[in-house]
N, C-alpha and C positions, 0 to 999 in steps of 0.2 A: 675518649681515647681508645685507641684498639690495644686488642688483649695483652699482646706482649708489650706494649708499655705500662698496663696496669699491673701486668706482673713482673715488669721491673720495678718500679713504683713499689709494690705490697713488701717487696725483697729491700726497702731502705733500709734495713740496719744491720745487714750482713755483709761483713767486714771487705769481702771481694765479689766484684759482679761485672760479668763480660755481657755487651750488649753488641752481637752481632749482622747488623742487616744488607740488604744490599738498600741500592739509590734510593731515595725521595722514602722509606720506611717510616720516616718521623723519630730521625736515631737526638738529633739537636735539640728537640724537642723536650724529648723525656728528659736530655742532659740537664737544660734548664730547669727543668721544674725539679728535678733532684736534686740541684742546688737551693732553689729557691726554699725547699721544704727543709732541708738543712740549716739555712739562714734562719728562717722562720724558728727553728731551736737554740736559735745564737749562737750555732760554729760559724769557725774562720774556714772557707774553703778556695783551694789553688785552686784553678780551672787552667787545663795547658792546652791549645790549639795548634795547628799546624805554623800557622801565621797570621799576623795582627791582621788581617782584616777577615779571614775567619774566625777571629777572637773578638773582635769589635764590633764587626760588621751583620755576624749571624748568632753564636750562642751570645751574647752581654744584650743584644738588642733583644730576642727572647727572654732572656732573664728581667728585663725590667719590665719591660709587657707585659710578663704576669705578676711582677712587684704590682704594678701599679689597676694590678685588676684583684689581687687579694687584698692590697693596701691602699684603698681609695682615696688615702691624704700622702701617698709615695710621690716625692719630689724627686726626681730625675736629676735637676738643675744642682741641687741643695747636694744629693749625696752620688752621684757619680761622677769620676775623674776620669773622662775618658783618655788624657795624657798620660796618666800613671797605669791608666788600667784598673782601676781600685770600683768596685761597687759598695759602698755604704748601707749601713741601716741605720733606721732612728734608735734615739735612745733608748727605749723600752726591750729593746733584743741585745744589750750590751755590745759586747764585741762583734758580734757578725756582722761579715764581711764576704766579699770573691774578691781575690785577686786575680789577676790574668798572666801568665806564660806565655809562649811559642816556641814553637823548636827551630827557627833563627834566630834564638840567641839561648843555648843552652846552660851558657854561667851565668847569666841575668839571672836566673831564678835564685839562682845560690844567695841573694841577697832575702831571697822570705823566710821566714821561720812560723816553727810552731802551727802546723795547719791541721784541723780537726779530719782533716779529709780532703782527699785530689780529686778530681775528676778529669780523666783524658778525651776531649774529643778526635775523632781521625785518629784511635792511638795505633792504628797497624799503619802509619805512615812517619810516627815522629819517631827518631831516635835513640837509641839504649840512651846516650849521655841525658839525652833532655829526660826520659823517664825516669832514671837512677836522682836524677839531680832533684825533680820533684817528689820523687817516693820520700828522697829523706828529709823532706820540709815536711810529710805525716808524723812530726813526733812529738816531743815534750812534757810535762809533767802531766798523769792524767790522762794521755791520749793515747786512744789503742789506733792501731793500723782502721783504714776506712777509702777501700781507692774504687775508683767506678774505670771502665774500660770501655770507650763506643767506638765502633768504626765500621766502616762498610772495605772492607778487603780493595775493591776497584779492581783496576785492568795491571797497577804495578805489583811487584811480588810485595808481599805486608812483610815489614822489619823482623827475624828472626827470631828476637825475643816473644813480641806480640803472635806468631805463630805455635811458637815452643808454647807461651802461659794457656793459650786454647785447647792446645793436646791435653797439657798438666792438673787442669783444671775444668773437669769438662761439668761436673756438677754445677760451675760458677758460669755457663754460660748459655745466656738466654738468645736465642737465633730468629731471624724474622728475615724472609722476604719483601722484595717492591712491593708486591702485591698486598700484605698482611694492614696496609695500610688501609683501614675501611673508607677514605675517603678518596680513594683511589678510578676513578671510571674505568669502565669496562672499555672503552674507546683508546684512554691511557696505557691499560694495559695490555692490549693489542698493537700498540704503537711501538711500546717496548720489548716486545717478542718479536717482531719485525724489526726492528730498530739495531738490534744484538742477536738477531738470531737464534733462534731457541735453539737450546743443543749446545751451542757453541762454546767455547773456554769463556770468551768474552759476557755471553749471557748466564755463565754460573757463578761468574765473578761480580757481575754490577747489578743480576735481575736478583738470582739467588742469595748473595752474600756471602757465596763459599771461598773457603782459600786454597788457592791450587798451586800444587808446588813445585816445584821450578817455573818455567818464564810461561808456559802456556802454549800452545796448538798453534795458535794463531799470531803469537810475538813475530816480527819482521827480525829484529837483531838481537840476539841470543845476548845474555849477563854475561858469561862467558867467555864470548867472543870478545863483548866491550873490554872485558877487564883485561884480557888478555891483548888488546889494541892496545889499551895504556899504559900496559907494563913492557911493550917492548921496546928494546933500547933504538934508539935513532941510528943508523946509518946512511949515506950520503946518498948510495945506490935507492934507498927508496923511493927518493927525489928528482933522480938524476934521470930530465925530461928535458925534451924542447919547447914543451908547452907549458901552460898552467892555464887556471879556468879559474873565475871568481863569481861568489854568486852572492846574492843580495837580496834580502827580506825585508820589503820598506813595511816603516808603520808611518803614523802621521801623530795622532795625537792618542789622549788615554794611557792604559799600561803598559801597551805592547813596545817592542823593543826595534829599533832598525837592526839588524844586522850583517855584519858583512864576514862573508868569509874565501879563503884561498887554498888553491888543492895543487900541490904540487905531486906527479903522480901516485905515490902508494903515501905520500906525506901528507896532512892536512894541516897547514901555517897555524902556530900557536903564539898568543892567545887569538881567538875569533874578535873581530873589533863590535861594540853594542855600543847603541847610539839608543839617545833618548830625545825625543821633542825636537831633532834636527829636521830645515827646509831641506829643498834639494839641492842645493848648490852646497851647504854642506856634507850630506850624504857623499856628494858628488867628490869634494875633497879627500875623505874617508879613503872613499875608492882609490883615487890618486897613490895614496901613500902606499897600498898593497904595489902595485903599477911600480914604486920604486924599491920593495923588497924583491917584487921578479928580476928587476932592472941591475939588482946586485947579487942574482942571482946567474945572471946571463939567459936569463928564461923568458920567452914571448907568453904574453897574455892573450890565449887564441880565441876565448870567449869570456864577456861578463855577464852573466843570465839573470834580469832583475825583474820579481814579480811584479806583474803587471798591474794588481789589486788594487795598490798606494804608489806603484815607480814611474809611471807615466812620465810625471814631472821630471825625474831622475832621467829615466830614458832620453826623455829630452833634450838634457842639460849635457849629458856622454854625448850627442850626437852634435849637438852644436860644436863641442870641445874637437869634434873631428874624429872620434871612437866610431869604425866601422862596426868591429866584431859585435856592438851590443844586439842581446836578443831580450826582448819584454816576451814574460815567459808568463800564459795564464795556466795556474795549475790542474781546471777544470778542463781545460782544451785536449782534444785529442792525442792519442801517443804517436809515435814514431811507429810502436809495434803494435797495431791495434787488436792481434789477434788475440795477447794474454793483458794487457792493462786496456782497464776503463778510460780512463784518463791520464793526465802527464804526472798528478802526483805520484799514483801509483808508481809509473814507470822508473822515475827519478828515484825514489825511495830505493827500492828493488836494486838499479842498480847499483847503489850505495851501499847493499847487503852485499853483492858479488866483491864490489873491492875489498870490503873487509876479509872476504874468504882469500882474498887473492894475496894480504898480506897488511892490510891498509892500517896507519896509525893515528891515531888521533892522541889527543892531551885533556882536552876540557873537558872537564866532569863534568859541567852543568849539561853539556854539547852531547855527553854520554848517559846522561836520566834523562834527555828528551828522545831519543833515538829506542833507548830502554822500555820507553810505554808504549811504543807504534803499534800498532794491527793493522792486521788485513781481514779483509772477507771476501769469498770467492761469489760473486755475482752473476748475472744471466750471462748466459751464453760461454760460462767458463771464466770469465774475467776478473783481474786482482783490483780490486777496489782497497784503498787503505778508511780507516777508519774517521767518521766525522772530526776534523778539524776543534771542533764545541766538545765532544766528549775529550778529547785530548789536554784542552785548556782545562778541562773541572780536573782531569786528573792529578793535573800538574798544580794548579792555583797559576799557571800564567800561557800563555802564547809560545807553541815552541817555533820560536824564531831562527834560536840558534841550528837546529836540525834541518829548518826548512831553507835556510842558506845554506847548509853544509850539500843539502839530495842537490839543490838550485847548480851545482858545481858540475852536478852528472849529466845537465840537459843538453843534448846535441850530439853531432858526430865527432868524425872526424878521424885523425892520427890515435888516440887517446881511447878509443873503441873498442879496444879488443879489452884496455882494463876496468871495460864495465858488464859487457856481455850477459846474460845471467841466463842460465838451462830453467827455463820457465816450465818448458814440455815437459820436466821433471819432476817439481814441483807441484805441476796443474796434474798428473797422472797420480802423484801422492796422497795430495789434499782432497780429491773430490774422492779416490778412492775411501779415504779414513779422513774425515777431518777431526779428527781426535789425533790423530799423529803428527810429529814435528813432519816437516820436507823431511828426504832426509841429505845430510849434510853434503857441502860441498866439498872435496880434497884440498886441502889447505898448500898453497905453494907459493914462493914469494919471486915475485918480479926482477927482474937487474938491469928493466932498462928505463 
């Protein structure tokens, strides 16, 4: 093991312990076998995850791993439920137990009792509710307080509380780097200084494990801004266009999600439509139905912009239908503006940020923590590059689909162009001077046509 996990390890019976690293440190790791070593004295111990396949699929698969290499007659078959969540021990350890949590479903828990000890994985990501809700399963006759806290901070802001108990308690928290990992290559770790930039918000956030607070240097759509998107009230004039644009994020099979969504100018159609495991003639349908909320809106659908990754078929299917305006949109392909984006992602993204400056509303929460983790990095020759696609999904635990239909709405000209425009020259003159400082802001002013 490397050092800071043995001196998390040596620190087992001290009642609170913050184990803070960045990426790939071996944070899961130690979780496990601190459970395990627990077990091994016959406590009941919660374990709470992000989400059941972070809970099932990575710490309970470690936990029995080493069950079954300290316990060489440890049956898998015999004592775990992977339906319930429940890990077993034989008879000779009495009671002990893990059960498992998530923080999608935060009153689930409410049904445990009586736990010798919590341990939170990711806990700068789950919840006050889910965390309160398992503090108070550490209780019962006999049992003192015993909570363990791991998390690697990431590129999202970490939950406030989890921020606050780090300040609070700073003798309780042990800190490690990517790197501290001894089994780490020097190749690897080269990859990830280039990968995130050394310097960067992003590389002190995922290399270092520090927590940075507010949104970061490098965030695309300010907290801020979102909240204040979804607290503003709806008026008609927001909307009131001759156009509309709808954009589309196919998947095919797996976890990822189809998505479709519709941008009526400073308004963005609530709820966004998610599609799971549909072909393309139903996607195809999908679409249709936005087609007749413009249609009752008296508003033309001037473009449908569908990634071209998985929409092939889709595209297809709109064009047979007799859909001129469709564009298969790849988001690696060149921009329109080649002088300040790498690519089309970039560019769409970006100007997704200017409408919101300009007034722009949205509704979906989920639609607003996917938008909430974006980055950029400023690249050769000056250029905004947004952030790998793959770091974005570990951040999140899934595909931001929903965001990448919402930028998918900005692609292209037209009538509609002046409310996406974005002062990049200002921006690019900001950020390379200090890339430690925000851009800085755009003058907020709301559209009436």
């Amino acid at each position: 093991m490397s050092k800071f996990q043995l001196d998390f390890l040596e620190r087992i019976d001290d009642p609170l312990l913050i184990l803070q690293t960045g990426i790939g440190a071996g944070k899961t790791r130690v979780a496990a076998w601190t459970i395990v070593l627990k077990m091994l004295d016959g406590w009941r111990i919660l374990a709470i995850a992000q989400n059941s396949r972070a809970l099932k699929m990575v710490l309970f698969r470690d936990i029995l791993k080493i069950l079954m290499t300290v316990l060489p007659d440890y049956d898998p078959g015999k004592y775990y439920n992977k339906s319930e969540g429940h890990i077993g021990m034989p008879p000779d350890f009495g009671d002990a137990c893990c059960d498992g949590g998530t923080d999608e479903n935060p009153s689930g828990i409410l049904g445990f009792t009586e736990y010798d000890g919590v341990v939170y994985d990711e806990a700068s990501r789950i919840c006050l509710e889910t965390r309160n809700n398992a503090a108070d399963r550490n209780r019962g006759k006999g049992i003192r307080p015993w909570k363990r806290y791991l998390s690697s901070p990431n590129m999202e802001q970490p939950e406030m509380w989890f921020a606050e108990m780090c300040k609070k308690h700073p003798d309780c928290v042990i800190h490690a780097t990517s790197f501290d990992n001894e089994f780490t290559t020097e190749e690897t770790k080269q990859e990830l200084k280039e990968r995130y930039v050394e310097g960067s918000t992003l590389y002190n956030q995922q290399v270092l494990g520090l927590i940075i607070e507010g949104d970061g240097s490098d965030a695309i759509f300010l907290r801020a801004v979102l909240e204040q998107s979804m607290g503003l009230p709806f008026a008609d004039r927001f909307a009131r266009t001759m156009y509309c644009a709808i954009g589309v994020d196919c998947a095919r099979f797996g976890n990822d999600n189809t998505c479709v969504c519709i941008r009526f100018g400073y308004w963005c159609g609530d709820p966004l439509k998610v599609l799971h495991g549909r072909n393309s003639y139903e996607i195809s349908d999908a679409i249709d139905e936005f087609y007749a909320l413009a249609r009752a809106r008296r508003v033309f659908v001037r473009r449908e912009n569908i990634d071209m990754a998985y929409g092939s078929g889709v595209v297809d299917v709109r064009r047979e239908k007799g859909h001129t305006n469709v564009n298969e949109v790849g988001f690696g392909d060149g921009p329109a503006d080649d002088k300040y984006y790498l690519n089309v992602r970039a560019e769409i993204y970006f100007r997704a940020q200017r409408w919101f400056a300009g007034g722009g509303i949205i509704r979906d929460e989920k639609l607003a923590e996917e938008l909430r983790v974006q980055r950029y990095q400023i690249v050769k020759e000056h250029k905004f590059k947004l952030v790998d696609k793959e770091i974005i999904k570990d951040v999140l635990g899934r595909s931001p689909d929903r965001s990448d239909a919402f930028a998918l709405t900005f692609y292209g000209g037209g009538p509609n162009a002046d409310l996406v425009n974005v002062d990049v020259g200002q921006i690019v003159e900001d950020a390379v001077g200090n890339r430690h400082e925000r851009p800085r802001p755009i003058k907020k002013k709301f559209a009436t046509r």
